[in-house]
C-alpha positions, 0 to 999 in steps of 0.5 A: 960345734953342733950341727942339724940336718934337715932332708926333705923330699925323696929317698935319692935326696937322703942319699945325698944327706947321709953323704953330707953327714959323712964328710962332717963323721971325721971333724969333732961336729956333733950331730943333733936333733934339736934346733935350738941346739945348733950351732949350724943347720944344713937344709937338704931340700926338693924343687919337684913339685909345688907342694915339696917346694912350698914345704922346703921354703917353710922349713927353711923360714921356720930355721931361720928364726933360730938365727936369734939363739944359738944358731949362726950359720944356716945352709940350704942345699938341694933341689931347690937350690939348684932351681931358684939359687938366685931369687933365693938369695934376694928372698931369703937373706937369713940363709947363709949360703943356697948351695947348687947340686951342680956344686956338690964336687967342691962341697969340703971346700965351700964347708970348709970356708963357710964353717971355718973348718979345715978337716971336712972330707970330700963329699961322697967319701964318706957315709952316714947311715940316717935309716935304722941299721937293718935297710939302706937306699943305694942309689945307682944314678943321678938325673934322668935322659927321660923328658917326661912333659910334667917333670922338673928333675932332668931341669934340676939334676941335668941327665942321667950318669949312672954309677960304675957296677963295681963301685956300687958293688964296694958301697953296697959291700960296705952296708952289708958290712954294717949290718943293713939286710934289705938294699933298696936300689933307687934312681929316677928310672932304675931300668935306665941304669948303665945305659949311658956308661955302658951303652945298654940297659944293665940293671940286670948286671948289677942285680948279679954282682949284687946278688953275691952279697947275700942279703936278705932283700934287695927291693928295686924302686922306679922302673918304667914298664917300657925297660922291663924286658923278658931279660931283666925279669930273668935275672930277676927269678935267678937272683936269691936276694931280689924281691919280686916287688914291681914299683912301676910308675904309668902315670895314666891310663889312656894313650893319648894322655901318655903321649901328651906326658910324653911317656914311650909306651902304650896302655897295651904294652903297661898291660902286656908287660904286667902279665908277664910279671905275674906269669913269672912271679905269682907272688908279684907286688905291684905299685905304680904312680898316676896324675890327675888334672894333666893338660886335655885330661877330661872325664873320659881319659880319667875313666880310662884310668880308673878302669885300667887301676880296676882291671890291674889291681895294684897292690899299692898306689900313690897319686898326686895332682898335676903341678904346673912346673915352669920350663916343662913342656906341660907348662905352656898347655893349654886347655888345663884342668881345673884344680877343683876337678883334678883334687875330685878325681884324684879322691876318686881314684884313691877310694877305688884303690882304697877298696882294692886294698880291703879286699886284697888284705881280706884274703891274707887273714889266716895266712902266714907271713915273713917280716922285718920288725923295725920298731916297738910301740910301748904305748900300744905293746906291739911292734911295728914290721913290713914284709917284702910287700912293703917299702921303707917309705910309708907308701905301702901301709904298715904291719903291726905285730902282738909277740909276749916274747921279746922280738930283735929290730930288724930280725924277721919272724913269721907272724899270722895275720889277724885282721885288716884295717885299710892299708895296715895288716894286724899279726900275731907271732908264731911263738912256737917257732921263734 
């Protein structure tokens, strides 16, 4: 039996997929890349916003075609499942099975029927790395106790369970065990962890066991600014492995706005907390998230923002479109912005980032930096790398590195930035060194 995975959506989600990968490793199934191949295909999908659901349900059409070759089973997990289970299924009846999130703890057994499979193991139990070898995501809670006013995922995946310290140590373990160098430690709010299990924020906790492991760089992704105490950017100064890479999502730059997302905190405070960070870390990379289009946003809450994107200058920014979600409180909000409107000042706000970033990158020409190859281009005869500045999920721009030597993927070299162009850094390898 062949099988193919398809896993859409964020980095949480592809946890989710490489455990689903894991329970098949013990069974004989081979895993492959080509559709046509596959005797089954599992959908991992997301239900976040409009665009991801639109996304989700052309892949699942466009495997669905597949049902007239070789493919006979096709399953459809996630999000999205979890959200439109029912009104998928009257859809949809070429999909198999839409499987709940909810169902996750009975996964072997639902498998097991469906795939006439008796060797299937539990879902968690084991782990099928799908990202190169030298990083991983760990994942350190699901769902979230936030109820931000634009966002589906508490709906979706209910609140937030954060997972004991000591497990995610072992897993954590086990990864570096295979070789991974760079954790990144993921959530739907990583600053909120332990505070359900243990009755406080303890994000800074599990930074210290970690930490043990040695690895290279532990990068932690989704904090929110209000939960970013004195204590936990302490700990993250003690810590050898922790980079000092912020990934803070504000969403706006006015108060009122922000009350209305129902987001804790003020632009005073996003203001005071950034200078902090930049006091404790010089060397600090700043990366946030922010909305266009939200209910009552008008010319002036957006320039606010604008201004306040200017005043920070964040290393790196993402920004998308308000998404009217049903069952969010920002659903039934009146006085809405007009899509033409909410796309005109999403373009703004991207081409003020996109002059930030050039002239960010115009002062690292000259300058020597450490980075991670994690690739070779043979058309173009250069490598592909990122330093600490930039995650593993194409929101930070790329590196490009020249080498007349041979370099290892996943080995890190100091390289001389060249030249910039946009978002992406043009490198030479110190040869004299390696």
């Amino acid at each position: 039996m062949n099988l193919g995975l398809i896993s859409l959506g964020c980095a949480k989600n592809l946890v989710d997929s490489e455990y689903i990968l894991g329970m098949f490793k013990k069974c004989g199934i081979k895993i492959v890349s080509d559709p046509s191949l596959c005797d089954v295909i599992i959908i991992n999908t997301c239900g976040f916003i409009e665009s991801a659901k639109k996304e989700a349900i052309d892949t699942i059409l466009e495997m669905a075609d597949y049902k007239s070759g070789r493919l006979k089973k096709l399953i459809v997990c996630g999000c999205l499942s979890q959200r439109y289970k029912e009104e998928l299924e009257k859809e949809i009846p070429e999909v198999d099975a839409f499987i709940r999130i909810d169902d996750y703890q009975r996964l072997d057994e639902i498998l097991s029927d469906l795939l006439n499979q008796n060797d299937i193991v539990p879902f968690k139990a084991e782990r099928s790395l799908v990202t190169p070898g030298h990083f991983a995501y760990l994942k350190i809670s699901d769902g979230c106790d936030n109820r931000c006013a634009y966002c589906a995922i508490p709906l979706i995946r209910g609140d937030c369970r954060s997972y004991a310290i000591e497990d995610l140590y072992k897993e954590a373990q086990m990864l570096k065990d295979r070789g991974v160098k760079e954790l990144n430690i993921i959530a739907q709010d990583t600053t909120y962890y332990g505070h359900d299990l243990y009755g406080e924020f303890s994000l800074k906790n599990l930074l210290k066991r970690l930490d043990e492991l040695g690895f290279k760089w532990i990068r932690i992704l989704y904090m929110y600014p209000d939960e970013i105490d004195d204590s936990l950017l302490e700990t993250m100064k003690e810590c050898r492995s922790v980079i000092p890479y912020f990934d803070i999502p504000i969403q706006y730059g006015n108060d009122r706005i922000l009350k209305l997302m129902n987001r804790r905190g003020s632009v005073a405070l996003i203001k005071e907390r950034i200078a902090k960070i930049r006091e404790m870390f010089p060397d600090a990379v700043l990366r946030t998230t922010l909305i266009t289009g939200f209910p009552h946003e008008t010319e002036e809450t957006f320039n606010d923002t604008l201004k306040l994107v200017k005043e920070i200058g964040f290393d790196s920014l993402g920004a998308f479109t308000f998404s009217k979600e049903e069952g969010t409180e920002a659903y039934n909000m009146n006085e809405t912005v007009t899509e033409e409107d909410a796309k005109r000042r999403l373009d703004i706000l991207m081409r003020t980032q996109l002059d930030i970033v050039r002239e960010k990158n115009a002062v690292k020409i000259g300058n020597t930096i450490e980075v991670m190859i994690e690739d070779y281009e043979t058309l173009f005869d250069r490598y592909t790398a990122r330093s600490y500045a930039q995650a593993p999920d194409d929101v930070d721009g790329k590196i490009y590195v020249y080498s007349s030597k041979e370099l290892k993927i996943g080995g890190f070299y100091p390289v001389v930035v060249q030249r910039a162009e946009t978002y992406d850094l043009y490198t030479e390898v110190k040869e004299d060194i390696i």
